[in-house]
C-alpha positions in Angstrom: 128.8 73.2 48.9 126.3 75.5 47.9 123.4 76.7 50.0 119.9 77.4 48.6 118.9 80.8 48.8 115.9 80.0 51.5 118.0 78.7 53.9 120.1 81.8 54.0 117.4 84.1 54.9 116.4 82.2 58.1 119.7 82.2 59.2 120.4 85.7 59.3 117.0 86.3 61.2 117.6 83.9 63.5 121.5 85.0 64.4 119.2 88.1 65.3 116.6 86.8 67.2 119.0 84.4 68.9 120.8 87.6 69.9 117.6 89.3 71.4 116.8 86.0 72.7 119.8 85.8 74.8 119.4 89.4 76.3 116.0 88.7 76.9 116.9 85.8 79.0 119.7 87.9 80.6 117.3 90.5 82.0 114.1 87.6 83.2 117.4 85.8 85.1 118.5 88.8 86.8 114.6 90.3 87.8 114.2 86.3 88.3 117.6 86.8 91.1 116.4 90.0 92.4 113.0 89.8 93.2 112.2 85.9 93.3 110.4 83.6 91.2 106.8 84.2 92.7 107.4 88.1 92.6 108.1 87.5 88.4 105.1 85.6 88.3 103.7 89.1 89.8 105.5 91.4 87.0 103.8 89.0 84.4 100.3 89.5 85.4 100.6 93.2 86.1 102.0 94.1 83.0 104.8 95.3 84.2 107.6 95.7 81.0 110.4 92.8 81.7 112.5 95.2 79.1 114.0 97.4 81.8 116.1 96.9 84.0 114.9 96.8 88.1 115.8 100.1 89.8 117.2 98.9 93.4 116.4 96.1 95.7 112.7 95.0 95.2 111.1 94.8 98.4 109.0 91.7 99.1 106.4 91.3 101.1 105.8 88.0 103.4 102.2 86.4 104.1 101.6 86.9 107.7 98.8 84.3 107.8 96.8 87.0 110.0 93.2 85.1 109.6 91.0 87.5 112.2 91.6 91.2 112.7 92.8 92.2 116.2 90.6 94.0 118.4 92.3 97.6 117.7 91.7 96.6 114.2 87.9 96.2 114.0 85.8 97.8 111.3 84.5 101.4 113.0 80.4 100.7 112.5 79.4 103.2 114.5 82.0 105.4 113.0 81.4 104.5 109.5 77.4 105.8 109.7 78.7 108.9 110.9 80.4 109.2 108.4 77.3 108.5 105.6 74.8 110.6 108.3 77.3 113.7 108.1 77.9 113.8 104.0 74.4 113.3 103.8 73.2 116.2 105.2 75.9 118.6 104.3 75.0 117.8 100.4 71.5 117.3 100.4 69.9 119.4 103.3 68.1 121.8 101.1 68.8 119.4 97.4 65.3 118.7 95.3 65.6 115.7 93.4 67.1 116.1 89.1 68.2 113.2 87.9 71.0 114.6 85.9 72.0 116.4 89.5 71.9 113.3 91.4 73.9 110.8 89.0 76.6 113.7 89.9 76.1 113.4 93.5 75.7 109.9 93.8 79.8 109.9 92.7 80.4 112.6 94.8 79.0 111.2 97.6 80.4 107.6 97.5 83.6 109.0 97.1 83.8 111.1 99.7 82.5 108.7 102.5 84.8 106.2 100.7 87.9 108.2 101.2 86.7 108.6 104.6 86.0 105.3 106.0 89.6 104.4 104.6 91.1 108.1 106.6 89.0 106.1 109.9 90.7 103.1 109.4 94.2 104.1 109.2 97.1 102.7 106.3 97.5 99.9 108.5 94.2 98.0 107.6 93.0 94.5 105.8 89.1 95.7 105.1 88.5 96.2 101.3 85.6 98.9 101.5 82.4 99.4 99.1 80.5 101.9 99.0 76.9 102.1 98.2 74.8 105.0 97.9 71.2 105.2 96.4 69.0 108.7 95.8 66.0 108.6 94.6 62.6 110.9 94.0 60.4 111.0 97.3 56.6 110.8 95.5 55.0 109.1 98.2 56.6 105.7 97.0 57.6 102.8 98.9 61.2 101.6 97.5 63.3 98.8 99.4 67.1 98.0 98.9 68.6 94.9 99.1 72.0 93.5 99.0 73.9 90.0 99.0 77.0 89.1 99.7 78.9 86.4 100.8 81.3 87.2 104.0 82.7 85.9 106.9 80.1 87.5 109.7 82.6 87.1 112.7 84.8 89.7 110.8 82.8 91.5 108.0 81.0 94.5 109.3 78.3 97.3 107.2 77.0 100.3 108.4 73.9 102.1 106.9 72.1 105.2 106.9 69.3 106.6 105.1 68.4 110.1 104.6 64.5 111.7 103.2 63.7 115.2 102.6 60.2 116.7 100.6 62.0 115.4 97.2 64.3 112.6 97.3 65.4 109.5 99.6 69.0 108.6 99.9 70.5 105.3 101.2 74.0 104.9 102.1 75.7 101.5 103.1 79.3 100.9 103.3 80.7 97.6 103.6 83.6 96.3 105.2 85.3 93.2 104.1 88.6 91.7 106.1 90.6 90.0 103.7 94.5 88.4 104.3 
């Protein structure tokens, strides 16, 4: 029997793609054996590439169903405006207010009382922190600044300061959130 010419094309690209099918299947099984089936659910939705092969033992981490932070583990408040009192004054002591200065020291300045609140609070933490800092011209103005979130107030701490000199008004919150 004689085949039509259109069924011979598909054939050869699907003796290919059954080919890379099969690998492909070969290297999900194995991540699949090595790191479990909710940690491949993981590589999925991080984009990591299922192509390569896993370098070593994956390590997986268990939930430790820790709902409330133990006492050593409380968010530093106290600490934490400190932190926004000290940056404050060692970048804007003597600073007059220029817009196209301050949207460059707004970043710096979240940054660095960012980086650390999270130095304070050790590796060994479960409070996602945000940062919020506000400068603005001092002309004699009344400004407020409000917030909302929604949080947990037994375990969800902020700390605030707020800084004014002849030319500018700065505010500073931080915010920390536990989370499991």
């Amino acid at each position: 029997m004689r085949r039509a010419q259109h069924d011979t094309v598909p054939r050869l690209a699907t003796t290919v793609g059954r080919r890379r099918f099969r690998n492909a299947i070969r290297r999900v099984s194995t991540m699949n054996l090595n790191m479990g089936s909710s940690s491949s659910m993981s590589a999925y939705s991080t984009g990591t590439d299922l192509t390569q092969e896993p370098k070593g033992p994956q390590i997986v981490y268990e939930n430790t169903f820790q709902l409330s932070p133990k006492d050593s583990q409380k968010f530093p408040t106290k600490k934490a405006e400190d932190i926004i009192k000290n940056t404050f004054l060692t970048h804007l002591l003597d600073s007059k207010y220029s817009s196209d200065n301050c949207k460059n020291l707004t970043a710096q300045i979240t940054e660095t009382v960012k980086t650390q609140v999270k130095a304070e609070l050790g590796s060994n933490n479960r409070y996602k922190v945000v940062v919020l800092v506000i400068i603005g011209s001092n002309q004699g103005q009344g400004a407020r600044v409000a917030s909302r979130c929604l949080w947990y107030p037994q375990y969800d701490r902020f700390a605030q300061y707020e800084y004014h000199n002849e030319s500018l008004f700065a505010v500073g919150i931080v915010y920390g959130v536990y989370y499991e």
